[in-house]
PLY file of the C-alpha trace (Angstrom):
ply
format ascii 1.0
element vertex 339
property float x
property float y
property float z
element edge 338
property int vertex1
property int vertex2
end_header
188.21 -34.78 -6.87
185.15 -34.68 -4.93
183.32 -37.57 -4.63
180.05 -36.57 -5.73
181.82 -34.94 -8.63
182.77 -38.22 -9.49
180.00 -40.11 -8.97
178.54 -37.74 -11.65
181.29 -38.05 -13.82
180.98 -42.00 -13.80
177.32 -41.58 -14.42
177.37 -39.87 -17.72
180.60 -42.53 -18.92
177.92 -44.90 -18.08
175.34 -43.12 -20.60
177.87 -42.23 -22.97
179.15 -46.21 -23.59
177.46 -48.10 -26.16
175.84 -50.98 -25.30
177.74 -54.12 -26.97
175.18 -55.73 -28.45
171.55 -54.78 -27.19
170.57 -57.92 -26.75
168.45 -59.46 -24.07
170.69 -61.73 -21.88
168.72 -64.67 -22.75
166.81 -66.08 -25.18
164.00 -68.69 -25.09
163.90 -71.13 -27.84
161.38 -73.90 -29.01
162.84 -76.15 -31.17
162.56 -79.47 -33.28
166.05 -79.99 -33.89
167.99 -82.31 -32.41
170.12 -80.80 -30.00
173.37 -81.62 -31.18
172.08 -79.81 -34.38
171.45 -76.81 -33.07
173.97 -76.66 -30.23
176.69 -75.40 -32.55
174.59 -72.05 -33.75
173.66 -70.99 -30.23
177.39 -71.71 -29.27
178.61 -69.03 -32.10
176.11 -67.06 -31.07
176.74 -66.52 -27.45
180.55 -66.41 -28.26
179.43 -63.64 -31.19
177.06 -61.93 -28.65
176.75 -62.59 -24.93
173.40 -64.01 -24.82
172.47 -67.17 -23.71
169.76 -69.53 -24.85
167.20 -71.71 -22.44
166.04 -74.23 -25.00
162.68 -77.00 -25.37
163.48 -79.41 -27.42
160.70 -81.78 -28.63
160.05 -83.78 -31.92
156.49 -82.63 -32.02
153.49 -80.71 -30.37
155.49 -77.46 -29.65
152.57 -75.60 -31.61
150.60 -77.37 -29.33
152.13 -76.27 -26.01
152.69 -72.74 -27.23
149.14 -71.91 -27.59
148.34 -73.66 -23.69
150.81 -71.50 -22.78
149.14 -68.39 -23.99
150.28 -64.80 -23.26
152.22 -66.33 -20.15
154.67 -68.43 -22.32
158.47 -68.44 -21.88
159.13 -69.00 -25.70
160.97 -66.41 -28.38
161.89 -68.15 -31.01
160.61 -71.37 -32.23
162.36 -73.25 -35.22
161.28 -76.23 -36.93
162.52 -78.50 -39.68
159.69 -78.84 -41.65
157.31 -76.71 -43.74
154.00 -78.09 -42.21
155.25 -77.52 -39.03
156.24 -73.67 -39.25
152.84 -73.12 -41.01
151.00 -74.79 -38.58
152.11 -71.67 -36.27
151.34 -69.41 -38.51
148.05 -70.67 -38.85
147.53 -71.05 -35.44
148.37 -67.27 -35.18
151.35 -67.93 -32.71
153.61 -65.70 -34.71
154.99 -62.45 -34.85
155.56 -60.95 -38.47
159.63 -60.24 -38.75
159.55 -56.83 -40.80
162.76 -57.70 -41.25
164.79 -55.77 -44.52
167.96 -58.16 -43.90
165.97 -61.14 -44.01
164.04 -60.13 -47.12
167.55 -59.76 -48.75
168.82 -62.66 -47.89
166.28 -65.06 -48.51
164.46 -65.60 -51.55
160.81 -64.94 -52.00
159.09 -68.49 -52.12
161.30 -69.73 -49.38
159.39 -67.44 -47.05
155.72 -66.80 -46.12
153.73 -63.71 -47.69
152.39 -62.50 -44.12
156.51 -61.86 -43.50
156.23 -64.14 -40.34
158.78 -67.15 -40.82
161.63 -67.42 -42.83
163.52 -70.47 -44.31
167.19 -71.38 -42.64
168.30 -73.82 -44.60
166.73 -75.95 -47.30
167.28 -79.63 -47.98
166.22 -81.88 -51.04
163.95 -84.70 -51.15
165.89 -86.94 -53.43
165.12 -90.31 -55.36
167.61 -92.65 -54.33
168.31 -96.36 -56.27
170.40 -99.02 -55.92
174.11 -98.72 -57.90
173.41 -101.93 -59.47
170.26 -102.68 -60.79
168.87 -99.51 -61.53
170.44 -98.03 -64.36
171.33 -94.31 -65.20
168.35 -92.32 -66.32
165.85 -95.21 -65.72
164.07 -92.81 -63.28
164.33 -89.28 -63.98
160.79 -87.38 -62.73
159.23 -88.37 -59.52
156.33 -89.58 -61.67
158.61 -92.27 -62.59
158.00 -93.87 -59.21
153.84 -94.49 -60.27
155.20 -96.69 -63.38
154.08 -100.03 -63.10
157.90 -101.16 -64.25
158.99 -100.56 -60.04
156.16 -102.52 -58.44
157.74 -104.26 -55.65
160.84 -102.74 -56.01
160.14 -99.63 -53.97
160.78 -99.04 -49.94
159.31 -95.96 -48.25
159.05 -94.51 -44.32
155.69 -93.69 -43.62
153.71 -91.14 -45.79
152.47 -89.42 -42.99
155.83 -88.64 -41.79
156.56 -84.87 -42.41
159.09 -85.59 -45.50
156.86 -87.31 -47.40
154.09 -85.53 -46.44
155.66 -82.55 -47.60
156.60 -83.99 -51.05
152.93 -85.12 -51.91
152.04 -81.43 -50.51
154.10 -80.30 -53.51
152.62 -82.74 -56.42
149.25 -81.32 -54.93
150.42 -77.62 -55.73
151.60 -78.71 -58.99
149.33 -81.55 -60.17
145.88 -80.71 -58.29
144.83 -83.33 -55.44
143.33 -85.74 -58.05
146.52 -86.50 -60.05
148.44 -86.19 -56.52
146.12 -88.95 -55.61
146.45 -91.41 -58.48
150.56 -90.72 -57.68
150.35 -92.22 -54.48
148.21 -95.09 -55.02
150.53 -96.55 -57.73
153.36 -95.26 -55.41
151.61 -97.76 -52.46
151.00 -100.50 -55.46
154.74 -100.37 -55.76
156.03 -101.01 -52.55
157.87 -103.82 -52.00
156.98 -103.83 -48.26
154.53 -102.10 -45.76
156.40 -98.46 -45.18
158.21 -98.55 -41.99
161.59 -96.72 -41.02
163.91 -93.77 -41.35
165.36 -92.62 -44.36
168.50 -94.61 -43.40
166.19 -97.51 -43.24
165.66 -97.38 -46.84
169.41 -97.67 -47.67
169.52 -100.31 -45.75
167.13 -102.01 -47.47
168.30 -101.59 -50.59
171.75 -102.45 -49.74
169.79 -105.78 -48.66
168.67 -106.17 -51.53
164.52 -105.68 -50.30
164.09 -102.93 -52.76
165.78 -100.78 -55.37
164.17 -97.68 -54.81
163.57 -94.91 -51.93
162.96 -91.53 -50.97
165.54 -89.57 -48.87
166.63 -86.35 -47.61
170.23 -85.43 -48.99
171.99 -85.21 -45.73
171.11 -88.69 -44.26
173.23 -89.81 -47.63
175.99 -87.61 -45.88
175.40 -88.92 -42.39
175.87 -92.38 -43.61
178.57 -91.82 -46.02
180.55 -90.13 -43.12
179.98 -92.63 -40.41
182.93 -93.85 -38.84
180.98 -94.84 -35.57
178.58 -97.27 -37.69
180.89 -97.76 -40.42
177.89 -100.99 -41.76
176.09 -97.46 -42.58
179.32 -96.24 -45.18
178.24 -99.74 -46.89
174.34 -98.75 -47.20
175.39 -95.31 -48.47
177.89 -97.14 -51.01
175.13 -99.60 -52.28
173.17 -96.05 -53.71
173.19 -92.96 -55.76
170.93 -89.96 -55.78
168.94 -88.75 -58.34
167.80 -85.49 -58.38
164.46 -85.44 -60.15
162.24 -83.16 -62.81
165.25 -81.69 -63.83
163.75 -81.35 -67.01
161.25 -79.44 -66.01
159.89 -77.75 -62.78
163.05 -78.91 -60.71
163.86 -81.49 -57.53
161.79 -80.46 -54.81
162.58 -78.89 -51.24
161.51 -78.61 -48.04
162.85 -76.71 -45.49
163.94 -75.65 -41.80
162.58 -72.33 -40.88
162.18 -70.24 -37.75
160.15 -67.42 -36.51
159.40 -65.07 -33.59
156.54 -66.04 -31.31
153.61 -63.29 -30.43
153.88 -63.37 -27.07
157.82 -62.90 -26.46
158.96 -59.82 -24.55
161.91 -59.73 -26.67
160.90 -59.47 -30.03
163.58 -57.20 -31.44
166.42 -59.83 -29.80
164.54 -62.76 -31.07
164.67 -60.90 -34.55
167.72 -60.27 -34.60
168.92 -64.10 -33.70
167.14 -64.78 -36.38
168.96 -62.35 -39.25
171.78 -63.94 -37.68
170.63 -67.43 -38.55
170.42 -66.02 -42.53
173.70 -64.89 -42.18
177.17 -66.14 -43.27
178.03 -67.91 -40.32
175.50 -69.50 -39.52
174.48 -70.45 -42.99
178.26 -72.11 -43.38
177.08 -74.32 -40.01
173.95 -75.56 -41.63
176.45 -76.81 -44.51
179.17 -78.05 -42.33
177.26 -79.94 -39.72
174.29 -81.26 -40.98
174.91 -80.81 -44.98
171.97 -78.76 -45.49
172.10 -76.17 -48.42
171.87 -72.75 -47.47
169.51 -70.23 -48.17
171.38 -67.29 -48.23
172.79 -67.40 -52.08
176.16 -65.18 -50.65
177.00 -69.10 -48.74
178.53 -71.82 -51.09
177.36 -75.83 -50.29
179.86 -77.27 -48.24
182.40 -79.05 -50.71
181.38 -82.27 -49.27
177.77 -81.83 -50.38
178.42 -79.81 -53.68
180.41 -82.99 -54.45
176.75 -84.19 -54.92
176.16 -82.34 -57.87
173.95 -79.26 -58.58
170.60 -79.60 -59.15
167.91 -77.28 -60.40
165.58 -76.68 -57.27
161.54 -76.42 -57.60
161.20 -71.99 -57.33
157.21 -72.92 -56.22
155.82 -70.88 -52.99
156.76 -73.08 -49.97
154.07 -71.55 -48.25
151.97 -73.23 -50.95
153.33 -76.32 -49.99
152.45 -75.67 -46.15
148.74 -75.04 -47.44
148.72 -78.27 -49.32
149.92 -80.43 -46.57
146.69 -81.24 -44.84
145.26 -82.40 -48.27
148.35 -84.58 -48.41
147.24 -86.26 -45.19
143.93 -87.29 -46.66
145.42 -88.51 -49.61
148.19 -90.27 -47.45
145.13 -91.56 -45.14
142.94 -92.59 -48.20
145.54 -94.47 -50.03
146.68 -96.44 -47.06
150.72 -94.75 -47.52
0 1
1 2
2 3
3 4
4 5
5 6
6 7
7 8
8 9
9 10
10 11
11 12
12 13
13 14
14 15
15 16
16 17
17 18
18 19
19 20
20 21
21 22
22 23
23 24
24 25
25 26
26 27
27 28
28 29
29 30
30 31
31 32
32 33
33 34
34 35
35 36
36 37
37 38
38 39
39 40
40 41
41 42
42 43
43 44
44 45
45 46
46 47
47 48
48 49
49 50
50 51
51 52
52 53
53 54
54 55
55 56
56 57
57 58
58 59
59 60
60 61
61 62
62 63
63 64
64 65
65 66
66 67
67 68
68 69
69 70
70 71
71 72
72 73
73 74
74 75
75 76
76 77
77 78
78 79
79 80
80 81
81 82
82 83
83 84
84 85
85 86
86 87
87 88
88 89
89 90
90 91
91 92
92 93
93 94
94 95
95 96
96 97
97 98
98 99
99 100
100 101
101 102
102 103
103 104
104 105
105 106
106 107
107 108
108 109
109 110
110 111
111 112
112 113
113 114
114 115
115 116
116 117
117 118
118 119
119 120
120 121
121 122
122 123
123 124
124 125
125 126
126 127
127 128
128 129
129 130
130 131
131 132
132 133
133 134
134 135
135 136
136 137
137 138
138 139
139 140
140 141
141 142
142 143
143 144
144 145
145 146
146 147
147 148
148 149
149 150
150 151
151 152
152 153
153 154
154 155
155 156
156 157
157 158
158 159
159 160
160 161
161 162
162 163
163 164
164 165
165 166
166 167
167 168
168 169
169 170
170 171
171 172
172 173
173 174
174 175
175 176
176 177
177 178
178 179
179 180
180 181
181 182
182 183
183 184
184 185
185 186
186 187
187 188
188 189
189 190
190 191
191 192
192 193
193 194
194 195
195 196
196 197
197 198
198 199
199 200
200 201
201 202
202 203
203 204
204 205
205 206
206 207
207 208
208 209
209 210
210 211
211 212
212 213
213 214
214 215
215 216
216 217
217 218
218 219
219 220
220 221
221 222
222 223
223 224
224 225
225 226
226 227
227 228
228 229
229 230
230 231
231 232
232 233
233 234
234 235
235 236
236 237
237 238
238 239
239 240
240 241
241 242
242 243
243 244
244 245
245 246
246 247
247 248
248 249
249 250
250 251
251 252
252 253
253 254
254 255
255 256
256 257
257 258
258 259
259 260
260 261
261 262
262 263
263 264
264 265
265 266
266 267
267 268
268 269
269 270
270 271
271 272
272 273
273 274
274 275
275 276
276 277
277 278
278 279
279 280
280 281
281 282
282 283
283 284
284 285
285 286
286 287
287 288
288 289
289 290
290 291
291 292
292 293
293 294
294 295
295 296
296 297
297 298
298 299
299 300
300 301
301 302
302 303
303 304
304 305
305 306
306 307
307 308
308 309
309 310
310 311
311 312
312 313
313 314
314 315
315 316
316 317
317 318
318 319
319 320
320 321
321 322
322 323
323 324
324 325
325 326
326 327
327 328
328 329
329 330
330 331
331 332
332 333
333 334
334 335
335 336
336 337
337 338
């Protein structure tokens, strides 16, 4: 065969092949998780895919360094764990809405924003967490409970200013309005048995030592600790504590969230998007549950068994994005009442 014949012929295989997964090569991603958190998504998803990730990791100011960056900024994706944080880019007009019919499907309503540009990934609970031996079942049942003069000096707490908590007041706001959200946290402060300081696992501790009775904590710290055969002193501090998953009587335990979305300025929206639906989807759902026992958002993924060993709960249906609004009155309430 002539070789320009098949030089032709090789041409129109070429345009007749389907490309394997039309996806950029690489992928740019801002992110607040810790690396060994996220390390196991973008690992399926190269192995799923082909493409490769360039990531920033930081544990704040991303918004920040996006907007400096402008038009000429490196960044796709950027994914947070924290309501506040995800609508600060939104507000901040840093993202690109997702139009995304998969996403819409697979994740409910008030765990995304109404401009369509950020989307939940996984949700985690806020819980109430006591001691297993002097705070008795059904003592504390609403997260009013914790403003009852009954648990002054009885109660440890991380900062209020830290997202979490911030977060959490952001949601009595919603519910409550900012003066009854304000009375909360004063008694809340007029409870403490000490000056908030510390992680989450810092409150087990502390109850385990006997300092307090009473803390606030995300779900899967009670799994870190449970499960850690490095710091085994930490299996102890999860022991010495139960969870309580609050307002189940009425407007359910709150959430908060990680969530991701597709920055303005990428050259690769449609790739970035489509990372994204990935993230909603069953496999990487079944990772958030796995390695960090977060619940997922896509209703299609059980709980891992570790962390439906928990018990089910009735979660709190209000807007998150109502919560994102909220959380810059939280910080003046936070700053007011000294929390």
């Amino acid at each position: 065969m002539p070789i320009l014949k098949r030089l032709f012929i090789a041409m129109i295989m070429a345009f007749m092949m389907p490309i394997s997964s039309g996806l950029a090569a690489e992928l740019n991603v801002y992110s607040y998780r810790v690396p060994q958190l996220l390390q196991p998504f973008l690992d399926a998803y190269t192995a799923e895919t082909g493409t490769q990730f360039n990531v920033v990791h930081a544990p704040k100011g991303l918004a920040q360094r996006l907007q400096s960056e402008g038009a000429g900024s490196p960044a796709d994706v950027v994914l947070t764990v924290d309501i506040s944080r995800i609508a600060e880019l939104e507000n901040m007009g840093l993202l690109s809405p997702l139009n995304s019919d998969v996403i819409n499907q697979r994740v409910p309503a008030h765990l995304r924003d109404d401009g369509g540009t950020w989307t939940a990934l996984s949700t985690r609970a806020r819980v109430i967490v006591v001691s297993n031996t002097r705070v008795q079942e059904g003592e504390i049942t609403r997260i009013e409970d914790l403003a009852k003069p009954e648990w002054k000096g009885r109660i440890c707490s991380r900062k209020g200013s830290h997202v979490y908590n911030r977060a959490l007041l952001a949601s009595l706001v919603v519910h409550l309005g900012e003066e009854a959200a304000e009375d909360w946290a004063k008694a809340y402060v007029d409870n403490l048995a000490k000056r908030p300081q510390g992680n989450d696992r810092a409150q087990a501790k502390s109850i385990f030592a006997g300092e307090c009775d009473v803390a606030l904590m995300n779900t899967y710290y009670y799994g870190a600790m449970a499960n850690n055969t490095k710091n085994p002193e930490q299996q102890d501090w999860a022991k010495a504590i139960r969870m309580v998953f609050f307002n189940q009587d009425d407007r359910g335990q709150h959430i908060n969230i990680s969530a991701g979305g597709v920055v303005k300025t990428s050259p690769h929206q449609d790739e970035a998007r489509a990372f994204l639906e990935w993230m909603t989807g069953p496999t990487a759902q079944r990772i958030y549950a796995e390695v960090n026992a977060e619940y997922p958002v896509n209703a299609d993924v059980a709980p891992d068994p570790s962390v439906a060993a928990w018990g089910a709960f009735k979660a709190d249906d209000v807007s998150i994005e109502a919560i994102g609004r909220a959380s810059s009155t939280a910080q003046m309430i936070i700053d007011r009442t000294g929390w």
